[in-house]
Backbone as CSV, one residue per row, in Angstrom:
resi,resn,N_x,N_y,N_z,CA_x,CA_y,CA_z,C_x,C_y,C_z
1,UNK,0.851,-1.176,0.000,0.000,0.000,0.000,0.898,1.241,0.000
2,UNK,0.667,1.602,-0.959,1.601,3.284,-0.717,0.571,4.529,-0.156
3,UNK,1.442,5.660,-0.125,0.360,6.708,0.456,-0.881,7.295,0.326
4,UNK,-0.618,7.258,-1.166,-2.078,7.669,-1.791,-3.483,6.539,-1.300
5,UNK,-2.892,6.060,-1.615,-3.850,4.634,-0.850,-4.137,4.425,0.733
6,UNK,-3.117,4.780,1.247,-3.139,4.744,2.972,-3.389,5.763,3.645
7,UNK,-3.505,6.717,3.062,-4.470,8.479,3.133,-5.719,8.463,2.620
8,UNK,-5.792,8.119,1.628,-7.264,7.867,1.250,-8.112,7.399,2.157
9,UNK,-7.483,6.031,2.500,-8.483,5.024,3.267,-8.765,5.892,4.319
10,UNK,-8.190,6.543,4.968,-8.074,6.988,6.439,-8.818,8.018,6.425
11,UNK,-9.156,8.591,5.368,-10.077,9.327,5.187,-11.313,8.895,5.024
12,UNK,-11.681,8.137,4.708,-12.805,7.013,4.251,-13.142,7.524,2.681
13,UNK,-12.200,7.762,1.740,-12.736,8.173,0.138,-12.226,7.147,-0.320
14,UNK,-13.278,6.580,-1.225,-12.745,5.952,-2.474,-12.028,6.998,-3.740
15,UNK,-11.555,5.912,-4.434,-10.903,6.332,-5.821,-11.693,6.961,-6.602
16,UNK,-12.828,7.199,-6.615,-13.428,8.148,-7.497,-13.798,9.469,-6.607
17,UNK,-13.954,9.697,-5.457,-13.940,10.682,-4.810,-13.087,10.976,-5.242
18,UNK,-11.755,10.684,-4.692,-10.320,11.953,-5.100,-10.230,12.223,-6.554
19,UNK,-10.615,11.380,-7.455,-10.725,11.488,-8.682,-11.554,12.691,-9.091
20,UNK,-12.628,12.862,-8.631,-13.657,14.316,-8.459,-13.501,15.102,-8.915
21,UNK,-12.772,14.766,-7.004,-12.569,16.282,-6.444,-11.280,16.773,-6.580
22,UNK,-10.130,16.605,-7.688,-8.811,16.828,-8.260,-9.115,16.988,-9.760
23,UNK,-10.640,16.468,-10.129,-10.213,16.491,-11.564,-9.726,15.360,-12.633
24,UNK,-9.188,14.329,-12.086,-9.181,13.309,-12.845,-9.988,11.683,-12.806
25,UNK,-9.171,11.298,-13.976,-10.810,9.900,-13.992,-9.735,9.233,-12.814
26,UNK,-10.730,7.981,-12.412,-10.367,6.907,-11.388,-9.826,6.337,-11.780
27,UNK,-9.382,6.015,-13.012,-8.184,4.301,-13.001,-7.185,5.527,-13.139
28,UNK,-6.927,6.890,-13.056,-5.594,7.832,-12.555,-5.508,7.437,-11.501
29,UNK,-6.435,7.598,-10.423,-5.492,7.223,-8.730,-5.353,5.928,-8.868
30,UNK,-5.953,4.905,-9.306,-5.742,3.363,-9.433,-4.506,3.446,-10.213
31,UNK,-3.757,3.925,-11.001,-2.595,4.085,-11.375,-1.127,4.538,-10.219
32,UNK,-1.930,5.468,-9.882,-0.876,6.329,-8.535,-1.242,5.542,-7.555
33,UNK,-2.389,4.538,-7.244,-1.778,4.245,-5.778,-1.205,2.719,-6.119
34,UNK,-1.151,2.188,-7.602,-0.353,1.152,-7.901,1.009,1.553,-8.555
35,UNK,0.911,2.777,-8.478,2.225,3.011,-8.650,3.105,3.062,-10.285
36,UNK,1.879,2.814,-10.993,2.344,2.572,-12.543,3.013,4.114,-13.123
37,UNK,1.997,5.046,-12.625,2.077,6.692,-13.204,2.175,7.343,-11.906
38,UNK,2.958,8.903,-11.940,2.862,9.693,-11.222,1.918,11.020,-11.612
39,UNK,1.349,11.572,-10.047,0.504,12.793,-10.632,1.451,13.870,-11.317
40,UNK,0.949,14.317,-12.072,1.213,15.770,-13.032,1.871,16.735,-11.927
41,UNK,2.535,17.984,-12.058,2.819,18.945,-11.095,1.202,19.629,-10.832
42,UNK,0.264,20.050,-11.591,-0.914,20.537,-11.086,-1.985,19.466,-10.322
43,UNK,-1.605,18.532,-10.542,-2.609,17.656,-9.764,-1.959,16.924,-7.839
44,UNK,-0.458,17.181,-7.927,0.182,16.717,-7.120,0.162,17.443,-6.145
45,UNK,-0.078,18.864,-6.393,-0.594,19.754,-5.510,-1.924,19.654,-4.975
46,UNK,-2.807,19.522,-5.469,-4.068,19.191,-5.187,-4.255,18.073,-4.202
47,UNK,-3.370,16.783,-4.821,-3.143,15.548,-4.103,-2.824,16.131,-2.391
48,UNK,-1.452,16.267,-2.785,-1.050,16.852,-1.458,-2.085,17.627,-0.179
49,UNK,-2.442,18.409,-0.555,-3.564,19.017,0.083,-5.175,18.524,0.445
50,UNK,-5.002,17.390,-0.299,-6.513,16.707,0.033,-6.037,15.554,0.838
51,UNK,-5.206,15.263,0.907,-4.415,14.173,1.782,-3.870,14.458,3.003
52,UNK,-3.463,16.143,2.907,-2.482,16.189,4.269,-1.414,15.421,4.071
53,UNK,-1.054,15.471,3.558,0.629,15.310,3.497,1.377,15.459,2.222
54,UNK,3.130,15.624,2.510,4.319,16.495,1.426,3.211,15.868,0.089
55,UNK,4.401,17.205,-0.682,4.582,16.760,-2.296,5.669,15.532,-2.353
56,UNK,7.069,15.949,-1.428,7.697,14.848,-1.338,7.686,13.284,-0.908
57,UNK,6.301,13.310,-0.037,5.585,12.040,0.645,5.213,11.299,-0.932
58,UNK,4.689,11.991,-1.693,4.018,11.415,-2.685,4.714,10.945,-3.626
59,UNK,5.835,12.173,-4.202,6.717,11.392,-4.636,7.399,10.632,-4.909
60,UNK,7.898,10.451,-3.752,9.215,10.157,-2.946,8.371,8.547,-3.266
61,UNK,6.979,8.356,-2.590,6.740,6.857,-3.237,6.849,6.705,-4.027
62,UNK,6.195,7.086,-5.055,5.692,7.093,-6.655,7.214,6.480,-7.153
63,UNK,8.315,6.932,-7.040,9.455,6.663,-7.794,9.780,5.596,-7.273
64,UNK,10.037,5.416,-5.978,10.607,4.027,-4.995,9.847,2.719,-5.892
65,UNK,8.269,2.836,-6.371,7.655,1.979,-6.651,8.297,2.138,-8.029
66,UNK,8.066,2.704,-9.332,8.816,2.915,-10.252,10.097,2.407,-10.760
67,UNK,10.978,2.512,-9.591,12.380,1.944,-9.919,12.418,-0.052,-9.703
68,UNK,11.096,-0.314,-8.486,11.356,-1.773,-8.407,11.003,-2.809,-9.196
């Protein structure tokens, strides 16, 4: 489970909520919280802020998963 996924939950939103309310379709966060794609710089901000937590939190997964 990476962050996007383990913030979400804790929030109680599904993948089409954040999808919404950021603007993009749902198999985008089903992408970001499997780690295939990273958010855009305008959406990563958004991310960030609907999550409560870094740009670098998000990142910082996104690539870790990426490189393995």
């Amino acid at each position: 489970m990476n962050i996007i996924e383990e913030k979400r939950l804790k929030l109680g939103l599904t993948q089409k909520q954040i999808a919404e309310m950021i603007g993009v379709d749902r198999t985008t966060v089903g992408k970001w919280e499997l780690g295939i794609s990273i958010p855009r710089v305008e959406k990563i901000f958004a991310l960030s802020k609907l999550l409560s937590c870094s740009i670098e939190d998000i990142y910082s997964c996104q690539r870790m998963k990426q490189s393995n």
